[in-house]
C-alpha positions as CSV (number, residue, x, y, z in Angstrom):
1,X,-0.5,42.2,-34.4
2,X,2.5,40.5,-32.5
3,X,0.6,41.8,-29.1
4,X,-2.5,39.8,-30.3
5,X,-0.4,36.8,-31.0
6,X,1.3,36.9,-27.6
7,X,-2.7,36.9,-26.1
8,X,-3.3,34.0,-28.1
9,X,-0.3,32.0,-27.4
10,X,-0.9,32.8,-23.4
11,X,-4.4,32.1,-23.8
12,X,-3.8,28.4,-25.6
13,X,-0.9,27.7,-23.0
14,X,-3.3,28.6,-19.9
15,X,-6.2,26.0,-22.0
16,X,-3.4,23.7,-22.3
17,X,-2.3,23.3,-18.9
18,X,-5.9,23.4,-17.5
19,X,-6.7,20.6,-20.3
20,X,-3.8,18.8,-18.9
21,X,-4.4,19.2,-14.8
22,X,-8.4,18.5,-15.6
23,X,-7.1,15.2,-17.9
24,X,-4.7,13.8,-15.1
25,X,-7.5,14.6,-12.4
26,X,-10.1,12.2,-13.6
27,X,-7.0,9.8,-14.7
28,X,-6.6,9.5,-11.0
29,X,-9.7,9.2,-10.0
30,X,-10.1,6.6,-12.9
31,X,-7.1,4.6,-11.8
32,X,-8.5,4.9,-7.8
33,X,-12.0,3.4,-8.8
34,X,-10.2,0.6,-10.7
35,X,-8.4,-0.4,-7.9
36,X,-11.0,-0.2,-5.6
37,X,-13.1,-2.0,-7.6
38,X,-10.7,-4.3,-7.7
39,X,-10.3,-5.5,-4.8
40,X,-14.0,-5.6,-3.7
41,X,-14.4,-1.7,-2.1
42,X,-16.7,-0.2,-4.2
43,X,-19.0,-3.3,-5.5
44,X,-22.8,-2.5,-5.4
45,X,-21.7,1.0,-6.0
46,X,-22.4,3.3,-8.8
47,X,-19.9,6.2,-7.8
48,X,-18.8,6.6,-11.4
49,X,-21.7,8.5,-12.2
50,X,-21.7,10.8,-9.0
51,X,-18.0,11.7,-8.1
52,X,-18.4,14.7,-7.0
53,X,-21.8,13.9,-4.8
54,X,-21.8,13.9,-0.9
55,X,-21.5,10.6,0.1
56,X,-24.2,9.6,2.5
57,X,-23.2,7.7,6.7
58,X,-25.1,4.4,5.6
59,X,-22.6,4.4,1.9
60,X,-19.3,5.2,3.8
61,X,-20.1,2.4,6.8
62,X,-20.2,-0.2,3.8
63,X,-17.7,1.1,2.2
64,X,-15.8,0.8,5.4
65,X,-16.8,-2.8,6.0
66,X,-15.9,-3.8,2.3
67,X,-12.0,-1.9,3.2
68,X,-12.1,-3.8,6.1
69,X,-13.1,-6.9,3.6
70,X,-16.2,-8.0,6.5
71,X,-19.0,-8.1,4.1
72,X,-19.8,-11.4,5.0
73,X,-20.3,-10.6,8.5
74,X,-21.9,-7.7,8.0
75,X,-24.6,-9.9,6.3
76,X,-25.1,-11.7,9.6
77,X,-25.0,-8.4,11.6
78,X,-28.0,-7.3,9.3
79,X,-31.3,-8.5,11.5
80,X,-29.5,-6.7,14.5
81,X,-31.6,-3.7,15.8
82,X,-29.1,-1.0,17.2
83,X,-30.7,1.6,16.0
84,X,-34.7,2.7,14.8
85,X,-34.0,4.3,11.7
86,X,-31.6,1.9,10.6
87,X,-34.5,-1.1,9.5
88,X,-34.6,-0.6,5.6
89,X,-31.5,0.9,5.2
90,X,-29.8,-1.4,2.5
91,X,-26.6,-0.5,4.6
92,X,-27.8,-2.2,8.0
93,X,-26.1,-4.9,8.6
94,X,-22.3,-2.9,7.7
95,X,-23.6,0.1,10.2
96,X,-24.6,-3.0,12.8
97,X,-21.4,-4.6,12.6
98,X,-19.6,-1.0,12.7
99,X,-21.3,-0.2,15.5
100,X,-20.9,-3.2,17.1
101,X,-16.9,-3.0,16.8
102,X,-17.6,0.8,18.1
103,X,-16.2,2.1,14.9
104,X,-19.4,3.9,14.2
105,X,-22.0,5.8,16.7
106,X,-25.3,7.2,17.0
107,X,-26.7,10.4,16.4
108,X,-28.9,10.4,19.6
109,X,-32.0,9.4,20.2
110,X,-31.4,5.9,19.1
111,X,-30.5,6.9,15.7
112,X,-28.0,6.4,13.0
113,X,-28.8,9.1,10.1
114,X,-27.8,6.6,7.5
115,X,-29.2,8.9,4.6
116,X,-27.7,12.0,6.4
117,X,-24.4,13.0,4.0
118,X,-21.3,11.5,6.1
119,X,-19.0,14.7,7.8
120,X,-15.3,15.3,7.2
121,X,-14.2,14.3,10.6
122,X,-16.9,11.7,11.3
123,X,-15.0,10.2,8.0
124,X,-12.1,10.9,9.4
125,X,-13.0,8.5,12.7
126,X,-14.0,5.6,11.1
127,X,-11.1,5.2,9.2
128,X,-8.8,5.8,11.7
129,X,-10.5,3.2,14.1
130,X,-11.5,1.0,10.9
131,X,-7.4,0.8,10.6
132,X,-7.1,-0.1,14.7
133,X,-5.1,3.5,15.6
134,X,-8.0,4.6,17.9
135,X,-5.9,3.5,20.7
136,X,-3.1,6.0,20.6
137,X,-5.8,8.7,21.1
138,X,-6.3,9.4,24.7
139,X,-8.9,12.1,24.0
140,X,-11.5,10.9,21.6
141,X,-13.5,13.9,20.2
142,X,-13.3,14.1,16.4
143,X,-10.8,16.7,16.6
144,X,-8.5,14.3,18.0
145,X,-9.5,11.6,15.6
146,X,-9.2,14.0,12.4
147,X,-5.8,15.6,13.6
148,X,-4.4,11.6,13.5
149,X,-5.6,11.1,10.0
150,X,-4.2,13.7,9.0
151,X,-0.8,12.6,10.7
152,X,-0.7,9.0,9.7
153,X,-1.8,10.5,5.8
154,X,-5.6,9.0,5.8
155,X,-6.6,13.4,4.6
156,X,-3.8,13.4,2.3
157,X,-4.8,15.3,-0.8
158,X,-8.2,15.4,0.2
159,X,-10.0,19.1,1.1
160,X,-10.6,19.6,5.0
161,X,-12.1,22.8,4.5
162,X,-15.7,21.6,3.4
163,X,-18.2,20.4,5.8
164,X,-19.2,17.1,4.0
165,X,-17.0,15.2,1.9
166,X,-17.4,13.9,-2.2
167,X,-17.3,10.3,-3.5
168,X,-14.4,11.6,-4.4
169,X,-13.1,12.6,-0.9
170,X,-14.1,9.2,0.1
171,X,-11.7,7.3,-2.9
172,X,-9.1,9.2,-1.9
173,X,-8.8,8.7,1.7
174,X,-9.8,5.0,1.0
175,X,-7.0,4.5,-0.9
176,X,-4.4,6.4,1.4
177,X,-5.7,3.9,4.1
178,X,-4.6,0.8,2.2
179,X,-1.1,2.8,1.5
180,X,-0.6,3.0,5.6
C-alpha cells in the first residue's frame, strides 16, 4: 500500500511540474504576442492559431519590415518587380524593400520562394542585417551570419537544431532583437 502511494505521489508531482512548465510556456508565448502586437509586429497576422507552424520567407520579410517599423515604405516598394514569383505575393512590397536594402536575397533564377518555409539561418541573416550588424562580418555565408546571432543573443532560447523554424521560433528571436 505505502509503495502504491509513493507511485501516486511521484506520478502527481511529475503531472504537476509538467502542468506547470507547459502553463508558463504558453504564458510566454502569450506575453510575446502581446507585445508584439503591441507595437505593430505581428498586425495582419493570425499566429495565435498556428504557433508551432513553419513560418513561410514572404511572412518573416514582413514581419521583418514591421520590426524595422517600414510598413509604409514597403507599400511603395510593392509595384517593384525584383523578382518573377514575387507578383501576388501579399508580402511584395516588404520582400522588395528588403531586398532593396540587401537584407534579403534571391533563390536563383530570379526568384524569391516567398511561400517556401523561411530556414534557421536565413532567419538568422535577416535579423542580424535587419539590426545593421552585417558589417562586422567580413565573411558573409550564413554560417557567419547565424554564429553572430547567436553571439549578440538574436538565437537565444530558440532551437538551432531544426531545419526550419516555428512562429514560435520567429516570436522569440523577434523579441530578443528589440532587447539588443
Amino acid at each position: 500500500m505505502k509503495k502504491i502511494l509513493k507511485l501516486i505521489s511521484a506520478i502527481l508531482c511529475v503531472v504537476m511540474l509538467l502542468t506547470t512548465s507547459l502553463t508558463s510556456i504558453v504564458s510566454a508565448d502569450n506575453d510575446t504576442l502581446f507585445d508584439l502586437k503591441s507595437l505593430g509586429i505581428l498586425g495582419g497576422f493570425g499566429f495565435e492559431d498556428h504557433i508551432d507552424s513553419n513560418i513561410t520567407r514572404g511572412e518573416f520579410a514582413q514581419l521583418v519590415v514591421n520590426m524595422m517599423n517600414h510598413k509604409e515604405v514597403a507599400r511603395n516598394m510593392e509595384s517593384a518587380k525584383y523578382f518573377t514569383d514575387t507578383a501576388n505575393s501579399p508580402y511584395k512590397g516588404a520582400i522588395n524593400l528588403l531586398y532593396k536594402e540587401e537584407i534579403v536575397s534571391g533563390t536563383g533564377n530570379g526568384t524569391f520562394e516567398p511561400n517556401r518555409n523561411v530556414r534557421y539561418q536565413e532567419a538568422c541573416k535577416m535579423l542580424v542585417k535587419a539590426l545593421g550588424y552585417h558589417v562586422i562580418v567580413s565573411d558573409t555565408s550564413l554560417d557567419s551570419f547565424t554564429f553572430l546571432a547567436g553571439t549578440i543573443g538574436i538565437t537565444e532560447n530558440v532551437d538551432s537544431s531544426k531545419d526550419f523554424i516555428t512562429v514560435r521560433d520567429m516570436l522569440v528571436m523577434v523579441n530578443n532583437c528589440l532587447d539588443i
